[in-house]
py3Dmol code that shows the C-alpha trace and the ligand (Angstrom):
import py3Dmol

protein = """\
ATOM      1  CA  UNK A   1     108.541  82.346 121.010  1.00  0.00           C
ATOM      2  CA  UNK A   2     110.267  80.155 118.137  1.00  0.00           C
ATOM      3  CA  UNK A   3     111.626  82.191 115.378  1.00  0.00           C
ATOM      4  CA  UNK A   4     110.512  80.169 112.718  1.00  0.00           C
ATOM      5  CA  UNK A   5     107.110  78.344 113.683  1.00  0.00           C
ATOM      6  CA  UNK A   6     105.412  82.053 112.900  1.00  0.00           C
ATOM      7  CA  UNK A   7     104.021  80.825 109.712  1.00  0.00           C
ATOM      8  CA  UNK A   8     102.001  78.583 112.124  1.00  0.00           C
ATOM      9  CA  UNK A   9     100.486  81.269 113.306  1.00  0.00           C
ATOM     10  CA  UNK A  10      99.533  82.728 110.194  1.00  0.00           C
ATOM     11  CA  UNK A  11      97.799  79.422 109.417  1.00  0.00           C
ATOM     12  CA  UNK A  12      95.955  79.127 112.966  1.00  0.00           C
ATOM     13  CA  UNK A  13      94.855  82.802 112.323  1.00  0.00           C
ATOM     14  CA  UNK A  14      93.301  81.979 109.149  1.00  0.00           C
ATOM     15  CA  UNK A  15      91.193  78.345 110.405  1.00  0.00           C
ATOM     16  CA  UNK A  16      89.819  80.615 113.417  1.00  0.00           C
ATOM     17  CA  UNK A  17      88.020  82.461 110.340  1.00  0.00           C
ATOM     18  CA  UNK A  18      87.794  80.120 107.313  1.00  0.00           C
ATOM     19  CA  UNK A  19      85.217  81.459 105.574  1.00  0.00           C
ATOM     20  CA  UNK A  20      86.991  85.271 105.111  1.00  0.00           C
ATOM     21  CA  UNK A  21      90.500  86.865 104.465  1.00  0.00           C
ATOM     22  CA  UNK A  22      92.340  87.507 108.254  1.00  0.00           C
ATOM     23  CA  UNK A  23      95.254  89.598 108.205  1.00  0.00           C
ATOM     24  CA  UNK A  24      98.225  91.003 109.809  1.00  0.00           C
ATOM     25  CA  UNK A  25     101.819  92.294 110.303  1.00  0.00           C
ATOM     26  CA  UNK A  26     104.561  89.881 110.923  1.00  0.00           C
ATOM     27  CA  UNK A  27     106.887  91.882 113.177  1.00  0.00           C
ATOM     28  CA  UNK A  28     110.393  91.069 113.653  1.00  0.00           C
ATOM     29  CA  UNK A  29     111.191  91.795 117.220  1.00  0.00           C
ATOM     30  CA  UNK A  30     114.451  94.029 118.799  1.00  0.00           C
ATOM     31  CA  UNK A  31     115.348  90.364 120.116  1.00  0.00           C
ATOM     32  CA  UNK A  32     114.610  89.189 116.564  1.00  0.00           C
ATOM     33  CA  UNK A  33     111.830  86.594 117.689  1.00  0.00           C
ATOM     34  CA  UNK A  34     108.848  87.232 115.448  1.00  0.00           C
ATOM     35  CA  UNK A  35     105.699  88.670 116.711  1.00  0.00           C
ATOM     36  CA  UNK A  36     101.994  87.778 114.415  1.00  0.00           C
ATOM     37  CA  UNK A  37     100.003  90.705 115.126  1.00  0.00           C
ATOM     38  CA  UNK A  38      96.410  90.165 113.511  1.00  0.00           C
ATOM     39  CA  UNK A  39      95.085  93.187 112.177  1.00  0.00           C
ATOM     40  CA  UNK A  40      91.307  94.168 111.640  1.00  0.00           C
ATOM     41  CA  UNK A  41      90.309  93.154 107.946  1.00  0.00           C
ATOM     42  CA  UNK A  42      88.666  96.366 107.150  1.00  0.00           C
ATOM     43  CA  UNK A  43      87.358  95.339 103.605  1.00  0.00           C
ATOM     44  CA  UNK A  44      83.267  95.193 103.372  1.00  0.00           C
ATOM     45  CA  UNK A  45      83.962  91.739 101.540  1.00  0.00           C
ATOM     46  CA  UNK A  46      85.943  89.814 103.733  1.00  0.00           C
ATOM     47  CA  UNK A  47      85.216  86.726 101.869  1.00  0.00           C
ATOM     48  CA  UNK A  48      87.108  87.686  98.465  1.00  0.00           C
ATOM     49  CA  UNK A  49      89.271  90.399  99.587  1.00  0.00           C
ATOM     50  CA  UNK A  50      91.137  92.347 102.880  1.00  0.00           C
ATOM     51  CA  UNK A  51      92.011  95.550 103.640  1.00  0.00           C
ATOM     52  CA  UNK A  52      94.227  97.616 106.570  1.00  0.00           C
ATOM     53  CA  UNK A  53      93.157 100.816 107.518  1.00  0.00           C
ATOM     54  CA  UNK A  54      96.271 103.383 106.514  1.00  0.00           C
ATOM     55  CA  UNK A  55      96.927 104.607 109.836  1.00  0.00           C
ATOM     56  CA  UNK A  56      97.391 101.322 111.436  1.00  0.00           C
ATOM     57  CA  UNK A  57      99.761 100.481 108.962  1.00  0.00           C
ATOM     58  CA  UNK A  58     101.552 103.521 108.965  1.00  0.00           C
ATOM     59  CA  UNK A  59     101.815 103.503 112.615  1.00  0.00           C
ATOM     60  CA  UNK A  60     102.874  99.966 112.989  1.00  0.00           C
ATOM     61  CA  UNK A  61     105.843 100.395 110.214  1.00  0.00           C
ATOM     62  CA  UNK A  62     107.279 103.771 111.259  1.00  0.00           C
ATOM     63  CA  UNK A  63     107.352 102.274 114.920  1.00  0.00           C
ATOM     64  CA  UNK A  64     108.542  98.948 114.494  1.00  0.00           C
ATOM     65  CA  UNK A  65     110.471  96.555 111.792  1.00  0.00           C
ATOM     66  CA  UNK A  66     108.033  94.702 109.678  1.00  0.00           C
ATOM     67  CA  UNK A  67     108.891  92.223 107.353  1.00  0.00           C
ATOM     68  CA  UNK A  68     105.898  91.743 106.249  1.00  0.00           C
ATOM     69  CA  UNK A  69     101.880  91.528 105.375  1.00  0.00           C
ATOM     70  CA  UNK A  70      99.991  88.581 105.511  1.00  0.00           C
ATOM     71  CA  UNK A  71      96.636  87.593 104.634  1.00  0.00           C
ATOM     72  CA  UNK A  72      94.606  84.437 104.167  1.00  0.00           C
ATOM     73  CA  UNK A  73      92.795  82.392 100.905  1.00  0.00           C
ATOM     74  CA  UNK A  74      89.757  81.241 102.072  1.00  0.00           C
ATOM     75  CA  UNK A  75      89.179  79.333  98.514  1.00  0.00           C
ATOM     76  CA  UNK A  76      91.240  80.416  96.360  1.00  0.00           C
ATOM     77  CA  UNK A  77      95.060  79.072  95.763  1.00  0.00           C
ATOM     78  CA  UNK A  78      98.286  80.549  97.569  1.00  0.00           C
ATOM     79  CA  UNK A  79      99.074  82.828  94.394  1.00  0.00           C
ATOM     80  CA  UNK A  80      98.724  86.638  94.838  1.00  0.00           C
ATOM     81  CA  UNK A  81      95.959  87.730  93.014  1.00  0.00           C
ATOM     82  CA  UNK A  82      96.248  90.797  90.679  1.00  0.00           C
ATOM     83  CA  UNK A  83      94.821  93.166  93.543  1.00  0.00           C
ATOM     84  CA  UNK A  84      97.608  91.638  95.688  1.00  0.00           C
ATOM     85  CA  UNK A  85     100.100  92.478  93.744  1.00  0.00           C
ATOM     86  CA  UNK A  86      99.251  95.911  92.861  1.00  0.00           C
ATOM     87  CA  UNK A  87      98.918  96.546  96.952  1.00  0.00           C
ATOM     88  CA  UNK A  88     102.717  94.826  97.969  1.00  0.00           C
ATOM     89  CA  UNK A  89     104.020  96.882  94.891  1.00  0.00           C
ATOM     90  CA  UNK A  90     102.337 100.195  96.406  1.00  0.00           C
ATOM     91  CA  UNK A  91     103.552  99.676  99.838  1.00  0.00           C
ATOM     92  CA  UNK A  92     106.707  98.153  98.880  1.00  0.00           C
ATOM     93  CA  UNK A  93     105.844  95.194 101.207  1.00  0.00           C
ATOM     94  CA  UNK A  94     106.348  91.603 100.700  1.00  0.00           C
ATOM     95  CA  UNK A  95     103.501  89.476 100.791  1.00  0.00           C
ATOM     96  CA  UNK A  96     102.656  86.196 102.619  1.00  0.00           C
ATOM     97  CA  UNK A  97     100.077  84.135 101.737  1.00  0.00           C
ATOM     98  CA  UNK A  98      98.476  81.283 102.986  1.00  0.00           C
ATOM     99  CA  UNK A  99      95.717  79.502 101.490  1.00  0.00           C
ATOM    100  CA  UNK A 100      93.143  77.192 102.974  1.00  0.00           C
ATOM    101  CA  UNK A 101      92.222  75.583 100.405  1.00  0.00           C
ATOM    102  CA  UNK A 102      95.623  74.020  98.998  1.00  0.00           C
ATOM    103  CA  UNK A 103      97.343  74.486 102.702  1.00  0.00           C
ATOM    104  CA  UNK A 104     100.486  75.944 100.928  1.00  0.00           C
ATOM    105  CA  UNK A 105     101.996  79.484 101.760  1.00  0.00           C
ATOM    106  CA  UNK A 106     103.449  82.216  99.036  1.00  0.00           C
ATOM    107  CA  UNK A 107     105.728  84.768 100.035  1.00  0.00           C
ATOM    108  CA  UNK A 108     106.330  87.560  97.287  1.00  0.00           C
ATOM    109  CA  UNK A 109     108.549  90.409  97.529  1.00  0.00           C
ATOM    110  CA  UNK A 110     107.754  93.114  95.197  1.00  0.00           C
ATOM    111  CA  UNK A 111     110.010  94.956  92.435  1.00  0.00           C
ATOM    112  CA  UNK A 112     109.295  98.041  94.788  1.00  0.00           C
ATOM    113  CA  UNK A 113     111.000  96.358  98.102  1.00  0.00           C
ATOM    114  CA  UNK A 114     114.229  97.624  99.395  1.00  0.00           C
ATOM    115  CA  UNK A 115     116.335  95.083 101.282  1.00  0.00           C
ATOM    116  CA  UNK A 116     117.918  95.491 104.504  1.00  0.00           C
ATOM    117  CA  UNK A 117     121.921  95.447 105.089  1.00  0.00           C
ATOM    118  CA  UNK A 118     123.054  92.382 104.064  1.00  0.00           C
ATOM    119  CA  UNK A 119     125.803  91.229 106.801  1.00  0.00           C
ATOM    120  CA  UNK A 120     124.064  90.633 110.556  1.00  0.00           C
ATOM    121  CA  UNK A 121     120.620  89.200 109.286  1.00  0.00           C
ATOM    122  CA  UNK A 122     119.162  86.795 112.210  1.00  0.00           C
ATOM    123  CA  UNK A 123     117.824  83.574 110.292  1.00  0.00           C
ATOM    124  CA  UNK A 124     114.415  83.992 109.466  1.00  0.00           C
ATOM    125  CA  UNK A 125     112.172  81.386 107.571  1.00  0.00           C
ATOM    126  CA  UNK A 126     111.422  82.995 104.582  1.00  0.00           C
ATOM    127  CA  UNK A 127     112.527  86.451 105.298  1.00  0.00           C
ATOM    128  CA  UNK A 128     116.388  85.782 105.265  1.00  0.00           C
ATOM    129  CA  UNK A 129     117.857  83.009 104.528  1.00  0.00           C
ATOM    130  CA  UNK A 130     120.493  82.232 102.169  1.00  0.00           C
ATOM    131  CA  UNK A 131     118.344  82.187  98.464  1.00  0.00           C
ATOM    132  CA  UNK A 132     116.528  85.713 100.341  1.00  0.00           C
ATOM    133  CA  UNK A 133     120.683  87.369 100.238  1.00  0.00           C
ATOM    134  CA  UNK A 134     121.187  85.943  97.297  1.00  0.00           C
ATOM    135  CA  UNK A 135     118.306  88.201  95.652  1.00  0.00           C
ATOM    136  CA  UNK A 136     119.320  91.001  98.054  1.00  0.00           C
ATOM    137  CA  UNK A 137     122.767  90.686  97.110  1.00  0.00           C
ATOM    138  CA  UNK A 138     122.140  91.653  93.517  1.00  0.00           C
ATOM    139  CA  UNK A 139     119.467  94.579  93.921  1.00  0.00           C
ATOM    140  CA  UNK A 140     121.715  96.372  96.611  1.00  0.00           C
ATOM    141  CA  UNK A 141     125.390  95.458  95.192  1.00  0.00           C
ATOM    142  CA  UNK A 142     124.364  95.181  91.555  1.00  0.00           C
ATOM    143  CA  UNK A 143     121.312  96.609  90.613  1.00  0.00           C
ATOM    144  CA  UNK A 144     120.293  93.634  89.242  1.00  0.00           C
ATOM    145  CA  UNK A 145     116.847  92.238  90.054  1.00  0.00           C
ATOM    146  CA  UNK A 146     116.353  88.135  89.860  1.00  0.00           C
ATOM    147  CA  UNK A 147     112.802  87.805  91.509  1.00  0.00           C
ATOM    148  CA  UNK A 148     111.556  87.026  88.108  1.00  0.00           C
ATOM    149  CA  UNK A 149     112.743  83.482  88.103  1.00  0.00           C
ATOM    150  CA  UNK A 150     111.575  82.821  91.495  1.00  0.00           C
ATOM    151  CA  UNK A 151     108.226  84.124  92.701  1.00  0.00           C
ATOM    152  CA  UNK A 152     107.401  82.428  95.371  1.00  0.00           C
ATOM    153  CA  UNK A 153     110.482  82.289  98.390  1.00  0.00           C
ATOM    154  CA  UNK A 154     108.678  80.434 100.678  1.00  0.00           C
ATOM    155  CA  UNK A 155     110.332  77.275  99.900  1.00  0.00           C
ATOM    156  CA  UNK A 156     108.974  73.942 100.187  1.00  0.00           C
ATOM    157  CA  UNK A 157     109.677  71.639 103.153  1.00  0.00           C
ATOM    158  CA  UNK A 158     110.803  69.169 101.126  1.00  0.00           C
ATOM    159  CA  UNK A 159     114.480  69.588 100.379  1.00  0.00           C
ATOM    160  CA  UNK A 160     114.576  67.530  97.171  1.00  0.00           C
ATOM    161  CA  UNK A 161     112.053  70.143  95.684  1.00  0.00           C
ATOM    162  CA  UNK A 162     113.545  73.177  96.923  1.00  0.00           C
ATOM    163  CA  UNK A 163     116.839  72.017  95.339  1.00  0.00           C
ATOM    164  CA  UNK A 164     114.875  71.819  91.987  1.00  0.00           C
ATOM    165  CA  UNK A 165     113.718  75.264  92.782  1.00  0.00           C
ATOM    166  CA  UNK A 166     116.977  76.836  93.585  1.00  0.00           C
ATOM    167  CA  UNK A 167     118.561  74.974  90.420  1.00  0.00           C
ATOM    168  CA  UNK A 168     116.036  76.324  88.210  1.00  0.00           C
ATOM    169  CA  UNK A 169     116.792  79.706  89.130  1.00  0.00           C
ATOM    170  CA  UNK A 170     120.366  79.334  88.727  1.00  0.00           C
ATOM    171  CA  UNK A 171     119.954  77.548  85.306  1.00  0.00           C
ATOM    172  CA  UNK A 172     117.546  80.566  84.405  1.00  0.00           C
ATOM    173  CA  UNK A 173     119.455  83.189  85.524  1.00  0.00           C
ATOM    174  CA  UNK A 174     123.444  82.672  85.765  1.00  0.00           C
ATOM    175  CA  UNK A 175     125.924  80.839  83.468  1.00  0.00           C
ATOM    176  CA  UNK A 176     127.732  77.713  84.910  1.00  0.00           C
ATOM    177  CA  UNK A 177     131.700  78.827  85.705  1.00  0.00           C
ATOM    178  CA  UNK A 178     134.679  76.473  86.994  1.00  0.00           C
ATOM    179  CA  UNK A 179     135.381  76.265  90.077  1.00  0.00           C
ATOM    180  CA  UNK A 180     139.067  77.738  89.273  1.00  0.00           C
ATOM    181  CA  UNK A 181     137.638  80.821  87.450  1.00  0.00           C
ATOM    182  CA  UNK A 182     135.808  81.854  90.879  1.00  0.00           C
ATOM    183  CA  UNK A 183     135.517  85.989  90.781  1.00  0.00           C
ATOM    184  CA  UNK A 184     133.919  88.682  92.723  1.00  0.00           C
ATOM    185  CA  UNK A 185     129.920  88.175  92.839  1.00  0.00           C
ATOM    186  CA  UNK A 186     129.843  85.048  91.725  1.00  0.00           C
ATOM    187  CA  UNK A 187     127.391  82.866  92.869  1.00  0.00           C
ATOM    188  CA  UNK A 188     128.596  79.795  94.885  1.00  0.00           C
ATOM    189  CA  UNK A 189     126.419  76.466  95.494  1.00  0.00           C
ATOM    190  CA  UNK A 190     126.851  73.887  97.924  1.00  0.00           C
ATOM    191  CA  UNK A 191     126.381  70.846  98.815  1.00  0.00           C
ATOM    192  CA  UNK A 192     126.054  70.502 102.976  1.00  0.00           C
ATOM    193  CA  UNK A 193     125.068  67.194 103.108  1.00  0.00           C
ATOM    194  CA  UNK A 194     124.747  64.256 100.361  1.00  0.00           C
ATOM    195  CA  UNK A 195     120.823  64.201 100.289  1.00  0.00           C
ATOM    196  CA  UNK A 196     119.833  67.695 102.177  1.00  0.00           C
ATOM    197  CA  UNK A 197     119.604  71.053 101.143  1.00  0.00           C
ATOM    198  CA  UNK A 198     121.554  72.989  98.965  1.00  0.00           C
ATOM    199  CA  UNK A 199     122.816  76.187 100.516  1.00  0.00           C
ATOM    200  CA  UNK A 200     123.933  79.245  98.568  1.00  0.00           C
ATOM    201  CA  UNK A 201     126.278  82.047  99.005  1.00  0.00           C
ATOM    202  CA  UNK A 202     127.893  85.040  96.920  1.00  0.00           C
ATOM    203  CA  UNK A 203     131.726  85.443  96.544  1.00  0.00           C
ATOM    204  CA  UNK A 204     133.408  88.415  97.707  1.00  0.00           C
ATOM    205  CA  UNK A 205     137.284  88.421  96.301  1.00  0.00           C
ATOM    206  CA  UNK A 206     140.315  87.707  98.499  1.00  0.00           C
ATOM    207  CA  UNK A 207     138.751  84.455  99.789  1.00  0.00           C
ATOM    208  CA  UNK A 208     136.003  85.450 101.219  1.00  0.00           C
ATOM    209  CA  UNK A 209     132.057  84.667 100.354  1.00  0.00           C
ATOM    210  CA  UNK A 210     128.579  86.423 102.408  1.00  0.00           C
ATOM    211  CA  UNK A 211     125.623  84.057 102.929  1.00  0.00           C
ATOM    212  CA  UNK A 212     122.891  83.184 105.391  1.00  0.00           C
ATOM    213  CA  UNK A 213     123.234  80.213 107.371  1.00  0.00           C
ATOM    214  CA  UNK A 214     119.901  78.229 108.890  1.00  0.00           C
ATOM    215  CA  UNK A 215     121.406  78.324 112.244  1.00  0.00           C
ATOM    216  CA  UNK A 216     122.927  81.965 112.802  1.00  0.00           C
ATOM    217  CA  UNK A 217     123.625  85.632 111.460  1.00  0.00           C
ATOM    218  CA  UNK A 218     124.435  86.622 107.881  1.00  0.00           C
ATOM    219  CA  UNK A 219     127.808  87.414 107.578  1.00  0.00           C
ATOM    220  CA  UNK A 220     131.075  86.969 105.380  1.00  0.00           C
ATOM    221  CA  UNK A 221     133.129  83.336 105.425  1.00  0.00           C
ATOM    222  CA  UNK A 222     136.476  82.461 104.365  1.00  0.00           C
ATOM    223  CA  UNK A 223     136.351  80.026 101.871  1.00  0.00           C
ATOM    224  CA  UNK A 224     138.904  77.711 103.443  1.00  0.00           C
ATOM    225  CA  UNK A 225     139.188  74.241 102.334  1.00  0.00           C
ATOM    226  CA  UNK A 226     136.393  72.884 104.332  1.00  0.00           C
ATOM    227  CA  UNK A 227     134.119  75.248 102.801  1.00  0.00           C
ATOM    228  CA  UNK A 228     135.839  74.449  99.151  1.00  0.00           C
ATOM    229  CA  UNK A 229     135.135  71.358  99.491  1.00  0.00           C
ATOM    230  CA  UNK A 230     131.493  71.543  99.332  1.00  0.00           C
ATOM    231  CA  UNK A 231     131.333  73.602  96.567  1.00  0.00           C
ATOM    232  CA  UNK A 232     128.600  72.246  94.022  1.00  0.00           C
ATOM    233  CA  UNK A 233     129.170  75.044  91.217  1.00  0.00           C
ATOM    234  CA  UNK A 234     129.942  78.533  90.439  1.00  0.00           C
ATOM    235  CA  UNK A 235     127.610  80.321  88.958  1.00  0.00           C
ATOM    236  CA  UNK A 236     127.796  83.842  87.103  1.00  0.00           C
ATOM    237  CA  UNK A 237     125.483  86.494  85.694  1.00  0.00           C
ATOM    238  CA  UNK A 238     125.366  86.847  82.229  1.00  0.00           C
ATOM    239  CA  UNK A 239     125.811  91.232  82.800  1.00  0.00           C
ATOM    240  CA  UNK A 240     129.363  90.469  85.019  1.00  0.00           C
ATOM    241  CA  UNK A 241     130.825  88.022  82.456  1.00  0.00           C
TER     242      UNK A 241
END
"""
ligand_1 = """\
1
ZN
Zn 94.998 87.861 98.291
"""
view = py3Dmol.view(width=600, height=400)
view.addModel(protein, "pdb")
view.setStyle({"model": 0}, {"cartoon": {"style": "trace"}})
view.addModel(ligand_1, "xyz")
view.setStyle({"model": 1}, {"stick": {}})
view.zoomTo()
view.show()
């Protein structure tokens, strides 16, 4: 199974049912492929609202690795509701979303979530990828939490807007820094290629930056010249300067 078509899944899961909330556990596997599992929506009102019996969830995370919870909009928009929230906060789950009506998916990780190790991540849509270490980066190293400026890290397809999305957050939450004044955790954009997406990573000291590339594990990088010379910007936190 493809590691990254599992939000196709989600989406098939939800147009078998359109007219109530489906659910599930996306599972990522000891060979990290992803496995969908659809879960029983418990909830006497499956058309505004789903809920997973405690024991199946319990049993499912003790016994396995999930990354995550989805359910499905039948009419409203992507955006967690309140209820949502309130439910990924409790469980300290991220939520992923995927609404029928606007055909658009939300993944939102709550202030309650602890990340996993940061170096040996497989890539995984959504789950980690390079903007996922960057936030993980600061709650484990730093204690600093920058979900605020970014809700929503399913990004878009489209790489033009999910450049917009990734410069907002850095205009939002870090200070612009040359290139020359590089320092430990500083954040470090760049450009891969002239119109595609812009990947991120987090500098280390002595040369070396950690960051999650589309096409293999997490891991630290020497920033030789190859890598220098796709730097975009360096960007640092306002509580580091
Ligand atoms: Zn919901």
């Amino acid at each position: 199974m493809s590691l990254n078509n599992f939000h196709e899944q989600v989406k098939a899961h939800a147009l078998e049912k359109p007219k109530e909330e489906v659910c599930g556990f996306i599972i990522l596997n000891p060979d990290n492929t992803i496995l969908v599992e659809k879960v029983k929506n418990e909830n006497p009102n499956k058309k505004l609202s789903f809920s997973i019996s405690p024991k199946t969830f319990l049993e499912k995370k003790l016994n396995s690795k999930m990354l995550g919870i989805y359910h499905s909009h039948p009419e409203g928009n992507e955006n967690p509701s309140l209820h949502d929230l309130n439910i990924s906060q409790e469980l300290g789950m991220p939520f992923f979303i995927y609404s029928i009506l606007t055909d658009n998916f939300f993944l939102h990780f709550p202030y309650s979530f602890e990340p996993d190790n940061l170096l040996k991540r497989p890539y995984i849509k959504g789950f980690y990828e390079c903007t996922c270490l960057l936030k993980d980066y600061f709650i484990k190293e730093l204690n600093i939490n920058i979900t605020r400026y970014n809700y929503n890290y399913w990004l878009p397809e489209c790489d033009k807007e999910s450049n917009r999305i990734l410069e907002n957050v850095m205009h939002s939450n870090f200070i612009y820094k040359q290139k020359n004044e590089l320092k430990k955790h500083d954040v470090i954009v760049f450009k891969i290629k002239k119109e595609g997406r812009k990947h991120v990573g987090v500098y280390q000291g002595d040369d070396y930056f950690i960051h999650q590339c589309g096409n293999g594990i997490s891991q630290k990088t020497l920033l030789d010249k190859r890598w220098q010379k796709k730097i975009k910007g360096v960007y640092r936190h306002p509580q580091l300067v």
